[in-house]
Backbone as CSV, one residue per row, in Angstrom:
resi,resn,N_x,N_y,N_z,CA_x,CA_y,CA_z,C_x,C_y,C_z
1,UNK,0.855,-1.196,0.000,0.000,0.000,0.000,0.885,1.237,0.000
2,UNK,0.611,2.388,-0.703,1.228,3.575,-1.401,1.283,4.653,0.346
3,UNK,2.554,5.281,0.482,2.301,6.150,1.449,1.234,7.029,1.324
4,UNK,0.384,7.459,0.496,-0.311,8.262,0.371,-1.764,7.492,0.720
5,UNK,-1.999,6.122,0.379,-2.884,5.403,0.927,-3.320,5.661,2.421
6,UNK,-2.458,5.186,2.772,-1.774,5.581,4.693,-2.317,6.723,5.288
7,UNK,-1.828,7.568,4.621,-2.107,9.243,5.032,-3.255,9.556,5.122
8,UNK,-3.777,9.226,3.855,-5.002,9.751,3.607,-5.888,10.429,4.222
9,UNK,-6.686,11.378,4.598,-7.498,11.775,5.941,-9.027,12.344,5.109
10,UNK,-9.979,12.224,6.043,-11.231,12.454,5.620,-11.078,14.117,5.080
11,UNK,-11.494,14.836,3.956,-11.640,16.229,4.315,-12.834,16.934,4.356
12,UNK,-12.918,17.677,5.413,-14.238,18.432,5.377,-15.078,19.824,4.811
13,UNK,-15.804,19.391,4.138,-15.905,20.446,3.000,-17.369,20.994,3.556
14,UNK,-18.196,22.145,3.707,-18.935,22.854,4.147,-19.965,22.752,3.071
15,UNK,-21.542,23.415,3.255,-22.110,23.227,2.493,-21.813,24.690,1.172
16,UNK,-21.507,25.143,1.465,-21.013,26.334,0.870,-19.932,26.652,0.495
17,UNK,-18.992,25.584,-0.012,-17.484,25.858,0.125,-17.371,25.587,-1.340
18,UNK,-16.385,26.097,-1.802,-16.416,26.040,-3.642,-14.872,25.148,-3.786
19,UNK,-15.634,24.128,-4.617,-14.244,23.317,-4.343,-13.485,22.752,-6.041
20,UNK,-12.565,23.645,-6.876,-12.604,23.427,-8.101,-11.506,22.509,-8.236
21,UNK,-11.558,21.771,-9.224,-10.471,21.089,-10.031,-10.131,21.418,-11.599
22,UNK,-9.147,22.170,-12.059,-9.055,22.701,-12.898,-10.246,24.037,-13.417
23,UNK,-10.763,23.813,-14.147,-12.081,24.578,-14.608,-13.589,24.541,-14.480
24,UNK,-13.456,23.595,-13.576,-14.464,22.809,-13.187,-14.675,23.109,-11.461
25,UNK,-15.872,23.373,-11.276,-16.358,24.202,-9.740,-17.170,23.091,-9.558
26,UNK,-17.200,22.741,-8.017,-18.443,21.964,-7.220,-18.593,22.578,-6.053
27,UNK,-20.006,22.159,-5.548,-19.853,22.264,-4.401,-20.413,21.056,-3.520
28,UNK,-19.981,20.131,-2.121,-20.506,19.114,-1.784,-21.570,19.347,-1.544
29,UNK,-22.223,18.014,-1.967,-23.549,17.419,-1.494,-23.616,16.379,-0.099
30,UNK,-22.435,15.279,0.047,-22.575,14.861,0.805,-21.372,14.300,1.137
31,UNK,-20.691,13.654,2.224,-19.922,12.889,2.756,-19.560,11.625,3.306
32,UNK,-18.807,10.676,2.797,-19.016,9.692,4.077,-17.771,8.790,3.959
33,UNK,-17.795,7.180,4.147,-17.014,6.973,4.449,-16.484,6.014,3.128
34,UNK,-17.157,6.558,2.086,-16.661,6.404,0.707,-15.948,6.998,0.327
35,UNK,-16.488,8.874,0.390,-15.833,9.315,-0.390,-16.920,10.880,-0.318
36,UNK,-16.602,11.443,-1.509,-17.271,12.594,-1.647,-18.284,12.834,-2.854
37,UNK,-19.303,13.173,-2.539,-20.499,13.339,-3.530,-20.563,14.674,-4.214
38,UNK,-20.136,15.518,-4.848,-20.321,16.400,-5.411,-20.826,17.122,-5.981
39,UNK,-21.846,18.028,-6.368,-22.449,18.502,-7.626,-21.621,19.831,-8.496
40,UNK,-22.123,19.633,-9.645,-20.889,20.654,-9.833,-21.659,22.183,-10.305
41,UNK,-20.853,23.043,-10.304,-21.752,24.188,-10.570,-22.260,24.901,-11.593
42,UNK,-21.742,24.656,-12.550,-22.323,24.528,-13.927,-23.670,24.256,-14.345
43,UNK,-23.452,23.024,-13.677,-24.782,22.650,-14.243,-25.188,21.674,-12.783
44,UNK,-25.788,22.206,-12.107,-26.597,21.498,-11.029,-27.198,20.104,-10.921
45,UNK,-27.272,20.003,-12.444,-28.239,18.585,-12.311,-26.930,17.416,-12.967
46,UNK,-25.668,18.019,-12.267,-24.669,16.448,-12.655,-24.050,16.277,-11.390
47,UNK,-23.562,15.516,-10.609,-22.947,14.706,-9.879,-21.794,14.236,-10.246
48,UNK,-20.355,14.233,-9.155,-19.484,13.423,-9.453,-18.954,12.577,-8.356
49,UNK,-18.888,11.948,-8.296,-18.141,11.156,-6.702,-16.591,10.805,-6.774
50,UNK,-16.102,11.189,-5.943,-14.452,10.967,-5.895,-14.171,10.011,-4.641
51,UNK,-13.505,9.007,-3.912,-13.061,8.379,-3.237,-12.137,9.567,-2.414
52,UNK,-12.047,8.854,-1.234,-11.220,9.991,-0.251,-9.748,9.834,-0.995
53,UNK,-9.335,9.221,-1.436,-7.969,8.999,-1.877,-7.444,9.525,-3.137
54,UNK,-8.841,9.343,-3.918,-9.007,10.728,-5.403,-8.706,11.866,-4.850
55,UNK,-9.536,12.081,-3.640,-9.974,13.898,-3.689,-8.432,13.988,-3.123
56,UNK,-7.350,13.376,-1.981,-6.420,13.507,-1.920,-5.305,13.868,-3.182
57,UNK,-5.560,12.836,-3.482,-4.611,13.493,-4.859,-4.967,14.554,-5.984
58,UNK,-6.247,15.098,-5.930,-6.450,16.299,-6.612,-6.104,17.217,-5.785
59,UNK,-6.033,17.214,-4.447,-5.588,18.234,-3.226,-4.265,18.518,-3.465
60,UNK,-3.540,17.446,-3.741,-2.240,17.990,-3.887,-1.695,18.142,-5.310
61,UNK,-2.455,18.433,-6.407,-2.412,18.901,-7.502,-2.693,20.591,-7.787
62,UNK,-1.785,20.875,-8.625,-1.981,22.278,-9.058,-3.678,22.840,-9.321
63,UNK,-3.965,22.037,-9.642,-5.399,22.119,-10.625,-6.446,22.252,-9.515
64,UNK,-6.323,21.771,-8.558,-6.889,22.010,-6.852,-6.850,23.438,-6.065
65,UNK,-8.197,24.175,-6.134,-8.158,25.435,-5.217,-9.702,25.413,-4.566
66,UNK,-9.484,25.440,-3.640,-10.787,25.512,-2.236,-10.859,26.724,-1.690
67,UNK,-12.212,27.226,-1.466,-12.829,28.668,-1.063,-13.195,28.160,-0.355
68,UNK,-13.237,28.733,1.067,-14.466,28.352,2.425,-15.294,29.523,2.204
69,UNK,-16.791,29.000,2.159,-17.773,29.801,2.507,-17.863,30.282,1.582
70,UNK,-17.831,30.430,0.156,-17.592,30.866,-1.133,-19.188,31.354,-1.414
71,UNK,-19.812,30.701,-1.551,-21.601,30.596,-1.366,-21.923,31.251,-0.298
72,UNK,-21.604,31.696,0.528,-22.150,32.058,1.610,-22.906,33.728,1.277
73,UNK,-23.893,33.469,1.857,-24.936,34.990,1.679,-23.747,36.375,1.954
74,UNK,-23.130,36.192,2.839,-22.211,37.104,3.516,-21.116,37.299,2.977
75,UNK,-20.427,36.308,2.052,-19.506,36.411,1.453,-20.017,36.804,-0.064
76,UNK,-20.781,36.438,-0.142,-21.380,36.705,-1.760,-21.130,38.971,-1.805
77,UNK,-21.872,39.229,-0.027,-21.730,40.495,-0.540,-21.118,41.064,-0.446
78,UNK,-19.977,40.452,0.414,-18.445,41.053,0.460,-17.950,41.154,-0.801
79,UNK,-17.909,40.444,-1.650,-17.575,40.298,-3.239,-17.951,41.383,-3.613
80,UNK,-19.495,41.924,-3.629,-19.728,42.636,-4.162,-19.369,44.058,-3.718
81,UNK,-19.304,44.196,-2.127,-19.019,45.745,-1.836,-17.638,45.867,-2.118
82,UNK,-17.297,44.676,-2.080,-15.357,45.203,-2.379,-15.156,45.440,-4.494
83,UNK,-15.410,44.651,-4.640,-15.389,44.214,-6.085,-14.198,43.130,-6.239
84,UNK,-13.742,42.570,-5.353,-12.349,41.002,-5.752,-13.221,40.213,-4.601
85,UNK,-12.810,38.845,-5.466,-12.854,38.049,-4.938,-12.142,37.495,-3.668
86,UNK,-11.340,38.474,-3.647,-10.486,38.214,-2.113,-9.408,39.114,-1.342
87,UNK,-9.209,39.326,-0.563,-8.552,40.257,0.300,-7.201,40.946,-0.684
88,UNK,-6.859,39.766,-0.766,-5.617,40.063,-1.331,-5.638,40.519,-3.216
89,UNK,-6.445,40.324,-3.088,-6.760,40.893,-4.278,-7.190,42.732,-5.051
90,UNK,-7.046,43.092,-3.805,-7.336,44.753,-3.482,-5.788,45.178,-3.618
91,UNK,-6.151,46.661,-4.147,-4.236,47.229,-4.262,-3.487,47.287,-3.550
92,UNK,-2.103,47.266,-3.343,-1.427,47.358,-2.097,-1.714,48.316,-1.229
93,UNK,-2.026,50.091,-2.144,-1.892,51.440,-1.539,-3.044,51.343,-0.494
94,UNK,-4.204,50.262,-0.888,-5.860,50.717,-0.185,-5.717,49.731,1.118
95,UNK,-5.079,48.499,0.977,-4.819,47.373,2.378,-4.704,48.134,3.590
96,UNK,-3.706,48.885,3.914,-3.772,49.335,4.781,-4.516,50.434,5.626
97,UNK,-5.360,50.994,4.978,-6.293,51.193,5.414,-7.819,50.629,5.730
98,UNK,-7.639,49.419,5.337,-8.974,48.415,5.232,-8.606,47.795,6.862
99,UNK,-6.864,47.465,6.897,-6.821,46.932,7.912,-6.591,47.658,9.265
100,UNK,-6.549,48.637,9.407,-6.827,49.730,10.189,-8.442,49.741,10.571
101,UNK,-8.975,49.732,9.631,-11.139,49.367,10.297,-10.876,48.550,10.558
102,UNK,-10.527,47.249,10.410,-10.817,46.074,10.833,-10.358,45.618,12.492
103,UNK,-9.173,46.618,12.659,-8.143,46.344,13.871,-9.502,47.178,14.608
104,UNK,-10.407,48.310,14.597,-11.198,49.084,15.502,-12.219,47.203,15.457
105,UNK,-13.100,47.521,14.639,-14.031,46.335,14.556,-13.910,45.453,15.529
106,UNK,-12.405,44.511,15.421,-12.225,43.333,15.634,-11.935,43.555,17.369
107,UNK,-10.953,44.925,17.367,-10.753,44.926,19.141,-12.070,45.256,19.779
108,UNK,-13.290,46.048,19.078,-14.414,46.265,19.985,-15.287,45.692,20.163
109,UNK,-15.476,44.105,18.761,-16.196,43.074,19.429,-15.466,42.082,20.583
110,UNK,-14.331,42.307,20.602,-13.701,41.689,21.468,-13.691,42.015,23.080
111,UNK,-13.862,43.538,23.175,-14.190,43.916,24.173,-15.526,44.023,24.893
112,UNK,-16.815,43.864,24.060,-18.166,43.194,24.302,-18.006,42.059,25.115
113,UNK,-17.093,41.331,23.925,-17.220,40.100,24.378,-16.818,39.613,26.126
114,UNK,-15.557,40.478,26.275,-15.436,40.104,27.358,-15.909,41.387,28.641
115,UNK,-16.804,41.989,28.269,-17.977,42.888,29.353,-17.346,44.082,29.572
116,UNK,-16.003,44.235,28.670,-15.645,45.844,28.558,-15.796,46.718,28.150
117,UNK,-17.277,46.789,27.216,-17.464,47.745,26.245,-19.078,47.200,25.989
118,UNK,-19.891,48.212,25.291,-21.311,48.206,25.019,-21.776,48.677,24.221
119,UNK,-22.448,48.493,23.601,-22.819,49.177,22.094,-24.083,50.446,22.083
120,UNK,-23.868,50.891,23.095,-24.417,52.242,23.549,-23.247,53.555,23.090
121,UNK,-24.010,54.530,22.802,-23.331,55.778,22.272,-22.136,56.181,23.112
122,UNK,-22.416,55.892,24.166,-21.509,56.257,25.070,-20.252,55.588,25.564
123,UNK,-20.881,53.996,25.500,-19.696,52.523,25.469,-18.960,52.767,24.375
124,UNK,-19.793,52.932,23.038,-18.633,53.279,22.045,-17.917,54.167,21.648
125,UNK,-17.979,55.398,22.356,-17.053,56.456,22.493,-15.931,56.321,23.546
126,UNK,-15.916,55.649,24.679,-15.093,54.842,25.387,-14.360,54.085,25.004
127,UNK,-14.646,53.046,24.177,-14.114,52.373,23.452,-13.048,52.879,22.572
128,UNK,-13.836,53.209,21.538,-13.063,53.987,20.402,-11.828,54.630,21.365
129,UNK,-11.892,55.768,22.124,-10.618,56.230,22.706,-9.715,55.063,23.739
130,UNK,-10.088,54.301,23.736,-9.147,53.411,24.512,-8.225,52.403,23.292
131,UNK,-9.172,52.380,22.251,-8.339,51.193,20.783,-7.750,52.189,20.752
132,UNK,-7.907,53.893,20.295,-7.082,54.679,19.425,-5.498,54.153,20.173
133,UNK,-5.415,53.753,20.912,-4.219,54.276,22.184,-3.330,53.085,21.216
134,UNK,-3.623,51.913,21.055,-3.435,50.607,20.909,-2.905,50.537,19.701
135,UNK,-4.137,51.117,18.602,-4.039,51.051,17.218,-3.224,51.986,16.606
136,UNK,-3.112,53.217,16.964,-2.212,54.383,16.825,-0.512,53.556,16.332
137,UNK,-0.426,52.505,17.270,0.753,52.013,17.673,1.418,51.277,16.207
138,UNK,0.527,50.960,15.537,0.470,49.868,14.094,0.676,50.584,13.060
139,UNK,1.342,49.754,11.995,1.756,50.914,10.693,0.773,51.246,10.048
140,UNK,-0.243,50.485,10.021,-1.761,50.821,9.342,-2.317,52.206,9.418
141,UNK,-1.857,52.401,10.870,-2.512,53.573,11.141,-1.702,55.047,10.762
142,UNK,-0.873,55.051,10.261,0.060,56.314,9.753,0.214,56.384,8.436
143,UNK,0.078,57.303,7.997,0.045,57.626,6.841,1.305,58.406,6.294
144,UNK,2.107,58.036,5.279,3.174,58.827,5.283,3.116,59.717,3.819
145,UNK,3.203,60.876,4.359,3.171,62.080,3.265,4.366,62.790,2.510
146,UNK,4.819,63.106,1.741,6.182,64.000,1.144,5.492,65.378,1.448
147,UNK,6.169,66.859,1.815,6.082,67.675,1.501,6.718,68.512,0.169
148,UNK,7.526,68.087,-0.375,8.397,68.300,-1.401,7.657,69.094,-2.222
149,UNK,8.013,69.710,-3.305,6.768,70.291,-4.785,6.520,68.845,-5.531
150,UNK,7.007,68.061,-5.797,6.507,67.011,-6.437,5.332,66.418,-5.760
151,UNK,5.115,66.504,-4.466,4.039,65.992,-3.980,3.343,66.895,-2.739
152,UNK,3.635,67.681,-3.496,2.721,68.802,-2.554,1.283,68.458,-1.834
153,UNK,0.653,67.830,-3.077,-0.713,67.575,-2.912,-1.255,66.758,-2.037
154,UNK,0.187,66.143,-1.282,0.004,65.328,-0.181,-0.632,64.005,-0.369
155,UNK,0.215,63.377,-1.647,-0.737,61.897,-2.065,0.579,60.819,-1.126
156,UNK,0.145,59.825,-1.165,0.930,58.958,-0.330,2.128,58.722,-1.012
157,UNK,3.020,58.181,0.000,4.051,57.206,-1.141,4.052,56.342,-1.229
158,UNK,4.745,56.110,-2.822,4.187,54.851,-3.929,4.933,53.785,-2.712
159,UNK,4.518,52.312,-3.051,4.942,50.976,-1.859,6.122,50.171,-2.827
160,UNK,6.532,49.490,-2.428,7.476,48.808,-3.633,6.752,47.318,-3.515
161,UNK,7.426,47.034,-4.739,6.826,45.590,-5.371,5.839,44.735,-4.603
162,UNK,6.888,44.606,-2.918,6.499,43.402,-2.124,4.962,44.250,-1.208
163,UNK,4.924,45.795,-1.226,3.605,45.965,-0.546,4.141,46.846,0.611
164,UNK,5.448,46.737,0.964,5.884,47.260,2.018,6.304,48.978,1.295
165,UNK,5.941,49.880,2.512,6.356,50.756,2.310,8.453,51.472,1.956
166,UNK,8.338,51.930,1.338,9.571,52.999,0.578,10.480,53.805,1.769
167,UNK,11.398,53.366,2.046,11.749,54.205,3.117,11.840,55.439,3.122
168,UNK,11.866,55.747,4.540,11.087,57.479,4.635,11.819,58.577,4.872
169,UNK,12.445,59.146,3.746,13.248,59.894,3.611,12.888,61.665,4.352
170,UNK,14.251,62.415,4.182,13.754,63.725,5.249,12.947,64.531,4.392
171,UNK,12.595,65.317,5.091,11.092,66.228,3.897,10.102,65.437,3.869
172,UNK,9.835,64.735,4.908,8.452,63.578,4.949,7.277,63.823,5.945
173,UNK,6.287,63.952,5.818,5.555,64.291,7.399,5.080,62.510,7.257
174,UNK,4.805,62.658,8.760,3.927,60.952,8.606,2.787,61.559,9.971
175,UNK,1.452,61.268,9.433,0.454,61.680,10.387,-0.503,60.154,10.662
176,UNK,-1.215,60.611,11.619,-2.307,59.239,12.261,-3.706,59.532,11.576
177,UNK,-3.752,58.331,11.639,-5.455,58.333,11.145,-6.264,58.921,12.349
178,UNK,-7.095,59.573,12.020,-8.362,59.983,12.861,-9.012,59.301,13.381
179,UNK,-8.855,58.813,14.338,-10.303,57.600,15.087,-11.350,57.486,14.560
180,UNK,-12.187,56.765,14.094,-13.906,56.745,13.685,-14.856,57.415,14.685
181,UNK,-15.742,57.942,14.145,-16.632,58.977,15.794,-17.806,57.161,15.846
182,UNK,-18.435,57.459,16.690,-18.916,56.117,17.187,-19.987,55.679,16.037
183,UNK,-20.377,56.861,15.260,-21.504,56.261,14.256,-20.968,55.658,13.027
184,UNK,-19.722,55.873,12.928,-18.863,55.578,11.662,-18.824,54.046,12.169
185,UNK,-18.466,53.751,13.589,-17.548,52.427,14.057,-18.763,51.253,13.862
186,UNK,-20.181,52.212,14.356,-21.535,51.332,14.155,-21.780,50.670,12.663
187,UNK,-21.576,51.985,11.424,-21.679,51.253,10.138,-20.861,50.546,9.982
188,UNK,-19.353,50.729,10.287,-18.529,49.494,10.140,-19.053,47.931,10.599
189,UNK,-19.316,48.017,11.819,-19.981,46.663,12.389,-21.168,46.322,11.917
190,UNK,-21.829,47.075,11.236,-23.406,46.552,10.724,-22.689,45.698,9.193
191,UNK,-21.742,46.623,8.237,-21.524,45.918,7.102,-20.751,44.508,7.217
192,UNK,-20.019,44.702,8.261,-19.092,43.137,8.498,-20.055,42.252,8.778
193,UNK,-20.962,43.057,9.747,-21.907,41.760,10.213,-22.802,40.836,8.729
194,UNK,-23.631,42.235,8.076,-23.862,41.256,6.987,-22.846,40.940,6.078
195,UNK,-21.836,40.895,5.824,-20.885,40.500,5.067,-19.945,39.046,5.884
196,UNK,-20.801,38.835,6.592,-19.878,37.467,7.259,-18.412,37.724,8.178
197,UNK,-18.294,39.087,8.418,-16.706,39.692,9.141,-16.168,38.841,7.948
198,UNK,-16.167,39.659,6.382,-15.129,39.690,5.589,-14.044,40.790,5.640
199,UNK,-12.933,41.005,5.668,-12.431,42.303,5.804,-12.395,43.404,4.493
200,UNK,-12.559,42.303,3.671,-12.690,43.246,2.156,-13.826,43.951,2.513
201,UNK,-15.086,43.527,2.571,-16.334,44.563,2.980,-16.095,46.354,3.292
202,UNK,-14.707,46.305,4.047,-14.541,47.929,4.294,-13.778,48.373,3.523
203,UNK,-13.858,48.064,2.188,-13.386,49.028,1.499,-13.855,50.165,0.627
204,UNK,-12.857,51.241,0.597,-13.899,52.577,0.165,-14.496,52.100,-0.873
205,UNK,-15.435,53.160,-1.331,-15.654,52.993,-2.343,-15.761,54.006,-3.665
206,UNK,-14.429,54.820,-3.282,-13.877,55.971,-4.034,-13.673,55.275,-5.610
207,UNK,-13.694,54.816,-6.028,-13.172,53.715,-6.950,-13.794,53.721,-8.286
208,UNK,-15.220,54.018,-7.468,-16.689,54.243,-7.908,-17.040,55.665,-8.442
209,UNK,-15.988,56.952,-8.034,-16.384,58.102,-8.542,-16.283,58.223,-9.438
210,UNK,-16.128,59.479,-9.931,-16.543,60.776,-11.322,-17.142,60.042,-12.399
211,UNK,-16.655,60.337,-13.614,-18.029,60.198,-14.537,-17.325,58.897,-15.477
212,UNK,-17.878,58.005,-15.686,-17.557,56.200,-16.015,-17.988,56.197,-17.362
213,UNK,-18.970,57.462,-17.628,-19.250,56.805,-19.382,-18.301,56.648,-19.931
214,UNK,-18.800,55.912,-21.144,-17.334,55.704,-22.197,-16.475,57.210,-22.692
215,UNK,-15.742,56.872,-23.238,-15.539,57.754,-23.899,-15.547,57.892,-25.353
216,UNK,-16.213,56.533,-26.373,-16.190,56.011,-27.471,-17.714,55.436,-27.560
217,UNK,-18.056,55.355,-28.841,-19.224,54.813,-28.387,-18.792,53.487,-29.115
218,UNK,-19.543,52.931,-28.726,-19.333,51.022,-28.771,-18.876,50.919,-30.681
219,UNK,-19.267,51.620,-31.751,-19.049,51.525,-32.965,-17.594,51.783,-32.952
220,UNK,-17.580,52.526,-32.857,-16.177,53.745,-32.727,-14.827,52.965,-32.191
221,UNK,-15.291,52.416,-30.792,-14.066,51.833,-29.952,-13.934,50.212,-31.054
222,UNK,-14.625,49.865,-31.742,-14.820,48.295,-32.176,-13.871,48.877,-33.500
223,UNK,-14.218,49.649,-34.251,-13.264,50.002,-35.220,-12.011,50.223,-34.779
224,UNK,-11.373,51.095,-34.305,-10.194,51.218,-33.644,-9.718,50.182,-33.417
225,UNK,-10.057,49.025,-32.824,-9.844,48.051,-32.009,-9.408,47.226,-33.638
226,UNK,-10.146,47.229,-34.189,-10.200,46.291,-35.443,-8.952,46.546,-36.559
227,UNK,-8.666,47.715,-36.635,-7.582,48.665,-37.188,-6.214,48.207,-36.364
228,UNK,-6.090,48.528,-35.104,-5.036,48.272,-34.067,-4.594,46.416,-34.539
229,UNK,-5.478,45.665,-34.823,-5.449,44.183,-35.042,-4.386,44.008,-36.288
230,UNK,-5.165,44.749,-37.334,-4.627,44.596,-38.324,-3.185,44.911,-38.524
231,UNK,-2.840,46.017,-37.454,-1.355,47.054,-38.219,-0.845,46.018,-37.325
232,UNK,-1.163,44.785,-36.207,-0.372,44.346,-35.694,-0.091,42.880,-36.007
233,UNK,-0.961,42.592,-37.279,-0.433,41.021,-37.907,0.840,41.590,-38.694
234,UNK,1.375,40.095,-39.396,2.768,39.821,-40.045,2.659,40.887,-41.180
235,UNK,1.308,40.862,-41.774,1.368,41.618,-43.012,1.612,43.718,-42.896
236,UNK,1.417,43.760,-41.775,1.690,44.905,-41.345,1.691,46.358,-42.227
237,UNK,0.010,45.950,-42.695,-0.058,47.376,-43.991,0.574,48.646,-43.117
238,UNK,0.881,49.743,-44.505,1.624,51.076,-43.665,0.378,51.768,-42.916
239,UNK,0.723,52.747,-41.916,0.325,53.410,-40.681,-0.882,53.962,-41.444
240,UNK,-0.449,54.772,-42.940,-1.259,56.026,-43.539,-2.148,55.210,-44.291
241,UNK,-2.186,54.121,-44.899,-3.110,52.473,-45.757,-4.455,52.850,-44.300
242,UNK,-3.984,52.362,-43.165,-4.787,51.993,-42.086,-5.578,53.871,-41.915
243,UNK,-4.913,54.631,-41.768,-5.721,55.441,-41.421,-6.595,56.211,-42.145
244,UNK,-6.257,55.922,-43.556,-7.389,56.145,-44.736,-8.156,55.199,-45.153
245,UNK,-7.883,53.989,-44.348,-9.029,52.699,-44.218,-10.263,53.008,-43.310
246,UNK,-9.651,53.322,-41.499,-10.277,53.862,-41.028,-11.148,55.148,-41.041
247,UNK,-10.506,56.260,-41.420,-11.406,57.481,-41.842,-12.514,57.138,-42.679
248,UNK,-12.541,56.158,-43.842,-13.173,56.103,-44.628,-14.212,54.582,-43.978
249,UNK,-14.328,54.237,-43.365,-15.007,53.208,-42.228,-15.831,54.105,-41.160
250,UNK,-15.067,55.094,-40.341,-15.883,56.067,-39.728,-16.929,56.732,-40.601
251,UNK,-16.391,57.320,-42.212,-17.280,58.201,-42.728,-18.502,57.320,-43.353
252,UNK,-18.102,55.992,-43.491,-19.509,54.900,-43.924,-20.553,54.977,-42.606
253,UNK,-19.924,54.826,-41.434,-20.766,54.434,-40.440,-21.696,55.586,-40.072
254,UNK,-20.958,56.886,-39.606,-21.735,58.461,-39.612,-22.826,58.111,-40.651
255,UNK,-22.623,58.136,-42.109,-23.362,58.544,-43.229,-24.810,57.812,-42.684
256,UNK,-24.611,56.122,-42.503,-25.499,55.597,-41.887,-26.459,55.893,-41.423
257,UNK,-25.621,56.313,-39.862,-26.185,56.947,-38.901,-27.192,58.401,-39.082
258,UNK,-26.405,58.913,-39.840,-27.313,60.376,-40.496,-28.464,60.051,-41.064
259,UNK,-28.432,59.104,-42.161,-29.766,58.656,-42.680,-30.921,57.881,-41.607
260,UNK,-30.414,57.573,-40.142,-31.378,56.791,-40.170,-32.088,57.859,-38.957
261,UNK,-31.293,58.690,-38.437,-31.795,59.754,-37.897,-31.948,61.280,-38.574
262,UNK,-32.091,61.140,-39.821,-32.843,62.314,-40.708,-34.194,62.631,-40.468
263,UNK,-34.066,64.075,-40.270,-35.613,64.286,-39.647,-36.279,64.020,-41.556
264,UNK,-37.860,64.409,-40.683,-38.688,64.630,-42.176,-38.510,65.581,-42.959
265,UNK,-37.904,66.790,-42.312,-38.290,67.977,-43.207,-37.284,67.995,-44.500
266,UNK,-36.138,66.978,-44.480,-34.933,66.966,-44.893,-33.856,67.645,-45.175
267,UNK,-34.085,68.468,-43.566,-32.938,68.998,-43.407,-32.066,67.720,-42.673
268,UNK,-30.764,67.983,-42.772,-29.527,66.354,-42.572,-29.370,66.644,-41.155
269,UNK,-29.180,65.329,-39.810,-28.905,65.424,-38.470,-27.537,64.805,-38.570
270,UNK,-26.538,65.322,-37.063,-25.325,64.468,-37.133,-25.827,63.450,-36.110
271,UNK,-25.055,62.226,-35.858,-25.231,61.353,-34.847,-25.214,61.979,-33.380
């Protein structure tokens, strides 16, 4: 019998846990002392069963990645208020400030928990000034600024590769985050709560501002796009071929467009 026979151990998979092999998503149906029952997510109405000793060796295959709680109501809307699928999946510059809410959050259910704190206006203004003391202490909580003219505007500094901050040269201010006032600390704890205490959940959602329309309209950007294709195969017509291809592709499509929004009186409309 194979060392891996030996080893083998039951694994426990949740009803909500997303469990893929290559391109292929399931989630369990059932367990026992066969093996694992699966359905997959695609298509709901197929089944696969693996032996505990299969699912072992897809575990330790590349092609093997497991989500806990993947399905979960709470995690579903963490997905959505963050927009990634996972913590680490957010930019380096925004982490540390996600984990800065989370350090208030996490120390003031903790202090409920153990009868030091109350979720009265007043418990949580207590609170809050007793974490600041704590949290102040963590790099999360400082923000480091250049005064220089290049960065007057007081934007952060850039992080290097690994996430860690740039060392902090002179001409630098570094200031603290502002404590949350107690109604801020309340929405924090209401969104974790429905979000399953995901930590992605607190992230801004600046991301989301100013104005998102296109700047092309869907005809327009598809030509371009189609042009860009061409100058970049082997045959590589010249620059000025392509752009008197295109001009004359834009001026078909307008003309179109003019005719089909020509008023009655026949005077001519532009798009």
């Amino acid at each position: 019998m194979s060392s891996l026979a030996l080893s083998v151990g039951r694994i426990a998979y949740g009803k909500f846990d997303r469990i893929r092999n290559g391109a292929v998503a399931y989630t369990c149906v059932e367990t026992n002392e066969a093996g694992h029952r699966l359905r997959r997510v695609d298509d709901p109405s197929m089944f696969e069963s693996f032996s505990h000793l299969e699912m072992a060796q897809i575990e330790r295959s590349r092609a093997y990645h497991y989500d806990r709680d993947w399905f979960n109501e709470g995690k579903v809307k963490a997905r959505q208020r963050s927009g990634v699928e996972n913590f680490a999946d957010i930019p380096k510059r925004e982490q540390p400030k996600i984990l800065w809410k989370n350090e208030y959050v996490d120390r003031f259910m903790r202090m409920v928990s153990k009868g030091e704190a109350d979720r009265s206006n007043a418990g949580m203004k207590a609170a809050i000034a007793k974490i600041a003391v704590e949290v102040n202490q963590l790099d999360c909580a400082t923000i480091v600024r250049r005064t220089d003219e290049k960065r007057k505007k007081g934007k952060p500094v850039p992080l290097r590769k690994d996430g860690t901050p740039r060392k902090i040269r002179s001409g630098t201010a570094t200031v603290l985050r502002e404590p949350p006032s107690y109604r801020t600390l309340q929405r924090w704890l209401a969104i974790m709560e429905e979000c399953d205490w995901a930590p992605e959940a607190l992230r801004d959602k600046y991301r989301n501002c100013g104005d998102r329309t296109a700047r092309l309209e869907p005809e327009a950007h598809e030509s371009l796009v189609e042009t860009a294709q061409k100058f970049a195969t082997q045959a590589r017509p010249s620059r000025a071929m392509l752009y008197d291809k295109l001009e004359a592709l834009i001026g078909d499509k307008n003309a179109v467009c003019r005719a089909v929004t020509k008023p009655s009186t026949g005077a001519s409309a532009s798009c």
